[in-house]
VOGU-3710 file (C-alpha; in Angstrom, 3 decimals, decimal comma):
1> xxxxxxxxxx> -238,081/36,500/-137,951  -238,586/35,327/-141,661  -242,278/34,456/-141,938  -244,102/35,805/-139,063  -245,958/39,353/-138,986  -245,328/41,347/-135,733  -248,912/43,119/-134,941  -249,160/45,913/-132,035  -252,364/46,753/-130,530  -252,583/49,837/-128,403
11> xxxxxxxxxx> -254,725/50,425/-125,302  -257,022/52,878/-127,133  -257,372/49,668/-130,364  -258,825/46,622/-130,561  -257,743/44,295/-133,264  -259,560/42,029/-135,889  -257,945/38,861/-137,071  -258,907/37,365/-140,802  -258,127/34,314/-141,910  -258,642/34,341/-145,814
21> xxxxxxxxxx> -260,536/37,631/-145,422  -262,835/35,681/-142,766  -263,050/36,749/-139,058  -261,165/34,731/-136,955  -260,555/36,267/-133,406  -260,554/39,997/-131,678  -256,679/41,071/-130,830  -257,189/42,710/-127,588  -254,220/45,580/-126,848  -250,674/43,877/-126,911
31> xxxxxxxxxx> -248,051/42,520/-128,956  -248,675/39,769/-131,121  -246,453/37,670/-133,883  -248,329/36,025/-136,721  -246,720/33,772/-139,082  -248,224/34,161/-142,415  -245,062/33,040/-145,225  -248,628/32,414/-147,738  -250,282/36,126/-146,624  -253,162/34,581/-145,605
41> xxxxxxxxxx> -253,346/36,575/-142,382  -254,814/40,249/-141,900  -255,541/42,489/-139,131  -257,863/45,033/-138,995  -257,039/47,621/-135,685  -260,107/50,026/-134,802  -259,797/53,112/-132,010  -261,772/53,024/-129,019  -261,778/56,884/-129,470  -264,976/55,493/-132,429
51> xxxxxxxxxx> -266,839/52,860/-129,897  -269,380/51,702/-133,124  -268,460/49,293/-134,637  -268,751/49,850/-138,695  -267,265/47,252/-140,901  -267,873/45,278/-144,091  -268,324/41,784/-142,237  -270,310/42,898/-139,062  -273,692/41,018/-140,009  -271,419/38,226/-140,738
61> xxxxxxxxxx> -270,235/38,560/-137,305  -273,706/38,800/-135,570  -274,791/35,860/-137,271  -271,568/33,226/-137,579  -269,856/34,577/-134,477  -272,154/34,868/-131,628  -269,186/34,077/-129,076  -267,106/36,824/-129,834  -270,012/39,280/-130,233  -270,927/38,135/-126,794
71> xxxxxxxxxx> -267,647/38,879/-125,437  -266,612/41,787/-127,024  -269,758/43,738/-128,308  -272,778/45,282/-127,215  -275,876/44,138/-129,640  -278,481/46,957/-130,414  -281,189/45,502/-132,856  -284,650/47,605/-133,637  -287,873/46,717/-134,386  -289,795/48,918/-136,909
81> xxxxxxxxxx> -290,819/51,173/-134,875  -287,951/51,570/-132,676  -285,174/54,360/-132,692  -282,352/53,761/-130,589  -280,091/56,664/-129,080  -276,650/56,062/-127,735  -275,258/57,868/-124,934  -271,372/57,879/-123,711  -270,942/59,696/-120,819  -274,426/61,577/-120,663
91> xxxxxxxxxx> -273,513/62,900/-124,610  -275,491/61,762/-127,635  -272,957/60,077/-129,598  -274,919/57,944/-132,193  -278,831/57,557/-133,800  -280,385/54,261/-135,176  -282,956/53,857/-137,148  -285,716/51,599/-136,716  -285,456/48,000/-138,355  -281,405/48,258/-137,608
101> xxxxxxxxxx> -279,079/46,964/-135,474  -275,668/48,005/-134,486  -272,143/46,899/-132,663  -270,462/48,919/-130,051  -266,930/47,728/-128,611  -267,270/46,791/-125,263  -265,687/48,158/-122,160  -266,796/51,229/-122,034  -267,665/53,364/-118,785  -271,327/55,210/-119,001
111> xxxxxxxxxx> -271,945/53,884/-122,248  -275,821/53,092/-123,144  -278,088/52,419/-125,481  -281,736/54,315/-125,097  -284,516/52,936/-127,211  -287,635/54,593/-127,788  -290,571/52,692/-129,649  -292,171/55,392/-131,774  -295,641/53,543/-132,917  -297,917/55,602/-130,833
121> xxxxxxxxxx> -295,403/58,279/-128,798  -293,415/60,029/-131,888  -292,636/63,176/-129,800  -288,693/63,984/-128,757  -288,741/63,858/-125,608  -288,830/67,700/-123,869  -285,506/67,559/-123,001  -283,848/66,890/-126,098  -285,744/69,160/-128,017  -283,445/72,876/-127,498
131> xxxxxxxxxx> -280,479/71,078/-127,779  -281,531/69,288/-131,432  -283,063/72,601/-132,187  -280,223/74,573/-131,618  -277,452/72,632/-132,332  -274,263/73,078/-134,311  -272,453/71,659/-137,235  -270,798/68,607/-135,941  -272,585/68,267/-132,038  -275,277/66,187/-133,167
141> xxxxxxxxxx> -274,695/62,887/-135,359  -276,145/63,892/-138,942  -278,521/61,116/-139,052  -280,046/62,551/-135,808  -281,081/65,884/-137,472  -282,103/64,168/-140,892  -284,082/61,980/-138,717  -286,102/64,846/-136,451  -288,716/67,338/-137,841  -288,406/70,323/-135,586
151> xxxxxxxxxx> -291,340/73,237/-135,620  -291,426/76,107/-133,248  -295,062/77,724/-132,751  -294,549/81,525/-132,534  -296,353/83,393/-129,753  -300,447/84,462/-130,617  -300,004/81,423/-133,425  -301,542/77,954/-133,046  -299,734/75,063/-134,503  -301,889/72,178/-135,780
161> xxxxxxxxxx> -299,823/68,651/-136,339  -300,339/66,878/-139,454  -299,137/63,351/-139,587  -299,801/61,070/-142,897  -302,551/64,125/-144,094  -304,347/63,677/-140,367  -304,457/66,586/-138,156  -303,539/65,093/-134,612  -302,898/67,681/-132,260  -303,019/71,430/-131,735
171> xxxxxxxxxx> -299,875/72,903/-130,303  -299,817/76,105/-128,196  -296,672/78,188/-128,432  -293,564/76,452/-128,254  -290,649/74,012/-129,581  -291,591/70,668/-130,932  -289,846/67,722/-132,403  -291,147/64,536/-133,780  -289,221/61,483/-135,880  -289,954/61,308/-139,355
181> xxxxxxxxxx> -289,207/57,562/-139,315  -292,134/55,507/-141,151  -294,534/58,752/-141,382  -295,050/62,500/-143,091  -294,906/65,209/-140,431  -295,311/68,619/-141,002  -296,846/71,362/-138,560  -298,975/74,352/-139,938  -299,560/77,632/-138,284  -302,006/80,227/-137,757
191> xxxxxxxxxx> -302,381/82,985/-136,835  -304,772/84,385/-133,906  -304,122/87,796/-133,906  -306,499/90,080/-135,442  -306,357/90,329/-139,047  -307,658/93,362/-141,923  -309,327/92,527/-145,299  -309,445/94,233/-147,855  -312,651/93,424/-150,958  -311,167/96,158/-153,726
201> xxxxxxxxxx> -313,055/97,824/-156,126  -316,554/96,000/-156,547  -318,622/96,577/-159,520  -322,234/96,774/-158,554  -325,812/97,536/-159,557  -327,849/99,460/-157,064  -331,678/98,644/-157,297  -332,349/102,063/-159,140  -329,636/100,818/-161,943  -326,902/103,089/-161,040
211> xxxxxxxxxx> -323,778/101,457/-161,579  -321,013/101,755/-158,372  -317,679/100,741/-157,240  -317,376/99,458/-153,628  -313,839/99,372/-151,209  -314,521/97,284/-148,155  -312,714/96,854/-145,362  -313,029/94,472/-142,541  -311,295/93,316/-139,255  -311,276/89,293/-138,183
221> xxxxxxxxxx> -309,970/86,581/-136,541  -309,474/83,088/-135,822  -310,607/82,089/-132,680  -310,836/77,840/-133,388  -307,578/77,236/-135,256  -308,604/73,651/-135,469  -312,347/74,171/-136,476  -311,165/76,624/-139,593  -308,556/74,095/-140,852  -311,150/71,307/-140,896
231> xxxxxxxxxx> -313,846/72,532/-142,774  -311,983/75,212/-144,911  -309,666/74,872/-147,242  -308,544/78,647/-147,597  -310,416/80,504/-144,561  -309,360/83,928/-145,924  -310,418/83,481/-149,119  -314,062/82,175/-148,082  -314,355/85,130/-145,767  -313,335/87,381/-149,011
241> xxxxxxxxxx> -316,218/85,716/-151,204  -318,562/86,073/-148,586  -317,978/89,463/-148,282  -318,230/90,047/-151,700  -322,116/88,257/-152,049  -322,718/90,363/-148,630  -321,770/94,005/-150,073  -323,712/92,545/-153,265  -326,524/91,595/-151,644  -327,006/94,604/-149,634
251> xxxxxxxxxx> -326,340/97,073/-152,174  -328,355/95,233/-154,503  -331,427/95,983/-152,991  -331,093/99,504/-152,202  -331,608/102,564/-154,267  -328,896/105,605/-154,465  -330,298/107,976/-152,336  -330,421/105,292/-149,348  -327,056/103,963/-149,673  -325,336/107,577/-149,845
261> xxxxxxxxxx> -327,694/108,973/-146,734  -326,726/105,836/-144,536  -323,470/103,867/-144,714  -323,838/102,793/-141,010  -326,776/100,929/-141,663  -324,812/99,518/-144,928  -321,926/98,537/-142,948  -324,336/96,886/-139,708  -326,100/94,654/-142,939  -323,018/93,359/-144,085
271> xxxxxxxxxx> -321,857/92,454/-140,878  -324,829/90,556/-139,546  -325,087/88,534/-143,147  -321,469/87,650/-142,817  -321,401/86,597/-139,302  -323,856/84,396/-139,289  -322,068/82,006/-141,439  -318,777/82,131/-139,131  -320,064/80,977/-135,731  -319,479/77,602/-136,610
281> xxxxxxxxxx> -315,941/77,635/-138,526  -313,882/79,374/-136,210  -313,668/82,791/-137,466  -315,324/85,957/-135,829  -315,280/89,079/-138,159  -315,031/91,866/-135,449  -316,004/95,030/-137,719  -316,618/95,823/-141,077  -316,675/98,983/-143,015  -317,527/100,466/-146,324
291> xxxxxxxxxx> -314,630/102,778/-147,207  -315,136/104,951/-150,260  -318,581/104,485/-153,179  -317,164/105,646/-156,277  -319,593/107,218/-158,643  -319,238/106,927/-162,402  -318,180/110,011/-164,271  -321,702/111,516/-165,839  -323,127/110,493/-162,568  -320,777/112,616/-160,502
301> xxxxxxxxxx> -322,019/115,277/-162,803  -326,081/114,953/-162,861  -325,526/114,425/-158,758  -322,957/117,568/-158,623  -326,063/119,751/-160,327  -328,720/118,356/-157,881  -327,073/119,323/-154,780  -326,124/122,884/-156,380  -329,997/123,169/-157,559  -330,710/121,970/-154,220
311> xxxxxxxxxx> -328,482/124,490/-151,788  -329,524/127,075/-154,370  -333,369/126,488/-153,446  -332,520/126,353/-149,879  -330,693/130,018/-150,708  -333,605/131,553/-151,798  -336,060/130,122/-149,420  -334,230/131,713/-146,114  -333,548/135,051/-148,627  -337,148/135,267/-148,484
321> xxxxxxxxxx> -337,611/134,308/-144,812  -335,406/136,973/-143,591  -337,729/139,439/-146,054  -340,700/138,428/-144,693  -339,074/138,577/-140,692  -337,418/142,066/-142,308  -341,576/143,884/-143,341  -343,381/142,359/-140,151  -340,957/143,812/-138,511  -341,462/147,203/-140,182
331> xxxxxxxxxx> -345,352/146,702/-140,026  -344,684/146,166/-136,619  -343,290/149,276/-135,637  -345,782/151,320/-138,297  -348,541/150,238/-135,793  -346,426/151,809/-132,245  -345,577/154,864/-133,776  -349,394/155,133/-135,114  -350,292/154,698/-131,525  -347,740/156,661/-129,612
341> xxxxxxxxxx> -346,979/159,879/-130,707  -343,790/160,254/-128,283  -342,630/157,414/-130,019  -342,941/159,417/-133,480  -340,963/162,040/-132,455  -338,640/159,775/-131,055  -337,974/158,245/-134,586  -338,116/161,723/-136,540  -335,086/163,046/-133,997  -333,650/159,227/-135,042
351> xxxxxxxxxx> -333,850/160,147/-138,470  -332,732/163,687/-138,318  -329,736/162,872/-136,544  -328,822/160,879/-139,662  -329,159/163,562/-141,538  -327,636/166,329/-140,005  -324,777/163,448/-140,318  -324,450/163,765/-143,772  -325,345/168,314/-144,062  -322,236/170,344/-143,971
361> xxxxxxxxxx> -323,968/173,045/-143,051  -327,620/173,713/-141,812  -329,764/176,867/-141,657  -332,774/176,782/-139,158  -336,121/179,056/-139,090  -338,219/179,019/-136,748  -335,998/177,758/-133,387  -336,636/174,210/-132,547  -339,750/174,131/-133,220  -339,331/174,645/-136,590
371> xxxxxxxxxx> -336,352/172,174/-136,881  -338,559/168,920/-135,898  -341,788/170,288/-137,421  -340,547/171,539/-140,850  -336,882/169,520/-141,539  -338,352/166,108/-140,700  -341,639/164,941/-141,456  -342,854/161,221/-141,144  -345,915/160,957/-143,000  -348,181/157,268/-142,461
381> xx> -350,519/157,274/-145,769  -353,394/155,487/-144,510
//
């Protein structure tokens, strides 16, 4: 028919009249004939399938046509520190943020609205925190994962909260998630497992002046994650300097010979200085050791010659131990045989039976007798 507009709204639509681009009514689903010969008339369908509401005029709406939001739309308006969550069916379907508000069409089953006022209370709640972690590309609104710092604390790690530069919690191992709305959130993490140091190649005077090089090694921990973060700013690198002025300190006033003849004692030095400076900032240094003392060149040298003079003195003194062991020995048996004769005979046969050893071939006057008294004499000059 000339003049009139036929407009069909389905049972999934809903339809918005304007009247010279103003709202005038909602077209619920149905057939409806409009006449409009000037083209004043337009209307806007929306599907159900999309239950918010988003469209150019929509404050105009809340504030000029509270009758038809009334009868037609659900109203969601947030304070500052609100955040709203909308839930069809049990499923997330939407995120506002505070200081908005929001249509939904009406007529919905299990449709809500869940508001959360975030002033005090910022955490997600527990169990919306593995699905927001671990979601996928389009089953989360956008907004909703913009809107959510997540941190997961690693096992043998503490997690300390930071909100606006204020620590406000330490977190044990685990999955966390907190809205970013209206405040900075970010969540360090340390580490409590035992940790190795190493202070590298330390140029030092030792009380006598000898110039040395120092490796240290130590073991440590953090044991108060919260303590250490509040009154250090780097905790490794104050343990590093203080093991520095330690190795300093201790080798400082010791001469050479001391420090080569006892590391342990080096090593138990540096480890009382150093931990008496931890017990209050959360760290406990569980060992330290002094790993290699490098010597400077000429001093290698002068030391290399005063252990050789040194083993060679040591050389000759048991040389002439065993010499002196070797004649009281001999004096020793000088003064039996003096006394025994039996025992002189005893050593001439001895002897001769080396050197009939040696004697091809031996002639003999006299019998036996003549053999020990004449072949082999022993003679004691007294």
């Amino acid at each position: 028919m000339f003049g009139f507009k036929r407009i069909v709204i389905a049972q999934n639509e809903r339809g918005l009249l304007l009247k010279d681009r103003s709202i005038e009514k909602v077209l619920l689903p149905g057939i409806y004939r409009i006449f409009d010969i000037a083209g004043r008339f337009e209307v806007v369908k929306f599907d159900l399938v999309q239950p918010r509401f988003s469209f150019r005029l929509a404050d105009y709406l809340i504030n000029e046509k509270p009758a038809l939001v009334d009868q037609y739309f659900e109203l969601v308006e947030l304070g500052d520190y609100q955040v709203g969550l909308v839930y069809q069916k049990d499923k997330l379907i939407d995120l506002l943020a505070p200081n908005s508000r929001q249509l939904y069409w009406k007529g919905f089953a299990d449709f809500r609205v869940e508001v959360q006022d975030i002033r005090d209370e910022f955490a997600l709640a527990a169990d919306k925190v593995g699905p927001l972690a671990r979601a996928r590309a389009g089953d989360l609104p956008g907004e909703l994962l913009n809107a959510a710092y997540i941190a997961e604390v690693a096992d043998n790690m503490r997690g300390l909260l930071i909100v606006d530069g204020e620590l406000r919690a330490e977190l044990r191992p685990g999955l966390y998630a907190y809205w970013k709305y209206n405040r900075a959130i970010k969540v360090e993490q340390i580490d409590l497992r035992q940790q190795a140091m190493e202070v590298q190649g330390q140029e030092i005077l030792t009380r006598d002046r000898v110039s040395l090089r120092v490796n240290l090694s130590a073991q440590y921990q953090v044991i108060d994650a919260v303590a250490a973060r509040n009154q250090l700013v780097n905790f490794s690198d104050y343990l590093y300097r203080e093991l520095q002025f330690a190795l300093r300190q201790v080798i400082g006033t010791r001469n050479l010979d001391a420090l080569l003849a006892n590391k342990g004692e080096l090593d138990a030095e540096i480890f009382r200085l150093v931990s008496a400076k931890l017990d209050d900032l959360g760290l406990s240094l569980r060992s330290v050791g002094v790993k290699d003392v490098i010597l400077p060149g000429e001093m290698k040298v002068i030391l290399n010659q005063v252990v050789e003079a040194e083993k060679v003195a040591q050389a000759n003194v048991i040389k002439r131990r065993e010499e002196t062991a070797a004649t009281r020995s001999l004096l020793n048996t000088a003064k039996l045989m003096d006394d025994n004769p039996t025992l002189m005979r005893l050593k001439e046969l001895e002897v001769l039976e080396k050197v009939t050893e040696k004697v091809d071939k031996l002639t003999v006057f006299g019998g036996l007798e003549g053999v020990l008294k004449d072949t082999v004499q022993i003679r004691l000059n007294t």
